[in-house]
C-alpha positions, 0 to 999 in steps of 0.5 A: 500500500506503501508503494502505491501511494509514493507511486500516486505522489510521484505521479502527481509531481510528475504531472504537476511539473514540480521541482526536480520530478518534472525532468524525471524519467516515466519509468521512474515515476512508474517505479513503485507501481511495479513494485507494488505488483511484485510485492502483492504476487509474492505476499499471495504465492507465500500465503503471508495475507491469508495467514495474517487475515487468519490471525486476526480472525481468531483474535477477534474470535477469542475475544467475543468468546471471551467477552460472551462468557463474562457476560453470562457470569462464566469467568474461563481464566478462573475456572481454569486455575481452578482445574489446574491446582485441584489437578496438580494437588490430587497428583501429589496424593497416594491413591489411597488418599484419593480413594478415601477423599473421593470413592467416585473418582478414577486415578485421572480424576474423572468420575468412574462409570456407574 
């Protein structure tokens, strides 16, 4: 976008007879408009635009998921603290000590199938 807008300014000196761009050459003026071109073949064969237009897509997607569920009173970072110490303390217990505190729960702290 750079590019086309230096190419849009040279031209407009160029036509306006301004300064030093009224002797300079057409393919100079025309220049940027080129470069423009490669660039965007380049951007497009790599796939760079796709992806960047992915990414902002996913952060706007996290976001209103983020802010929908605080909206419904369901704070996500919180419960998943939560899960994570309840998780890193039943690892740190025997299973016996498991079995005692909660009968209804296999080793990987799931509930067991009745």
């Amino acid at each position: 976008m750079v590019l086309v807008l230096i190419g849009v300014l040279l031209v407009a000196l160029k036509l306006g007879d301004i300064g030093p761009f009224a002797g300079l050459s057409w393919l100079w003026v025309l220049a940027p408009f080129g470069g423009a071109i490669v660039w965007w073949a380049f951007a497009d064969s790599t796939g760079w635009t796709q992806r960047r237009a992915m990414e902002r897509l996913d952060e706007r997607k996290a976001k209103r998921r983020e802010r929908d569920m605080e909206a419904l009173g369901l704070d996500t970072r919180r419960a998943r603290r939560a899960e994570a110490v309840i998780t890193k303390h039943r690892r740190g217990q025997s299973p016996d000590e498991r079995q005692a505190r909660a009968p209804d729960v296999n080793e990987d702290g799931r509930r067991k199938e009745p």
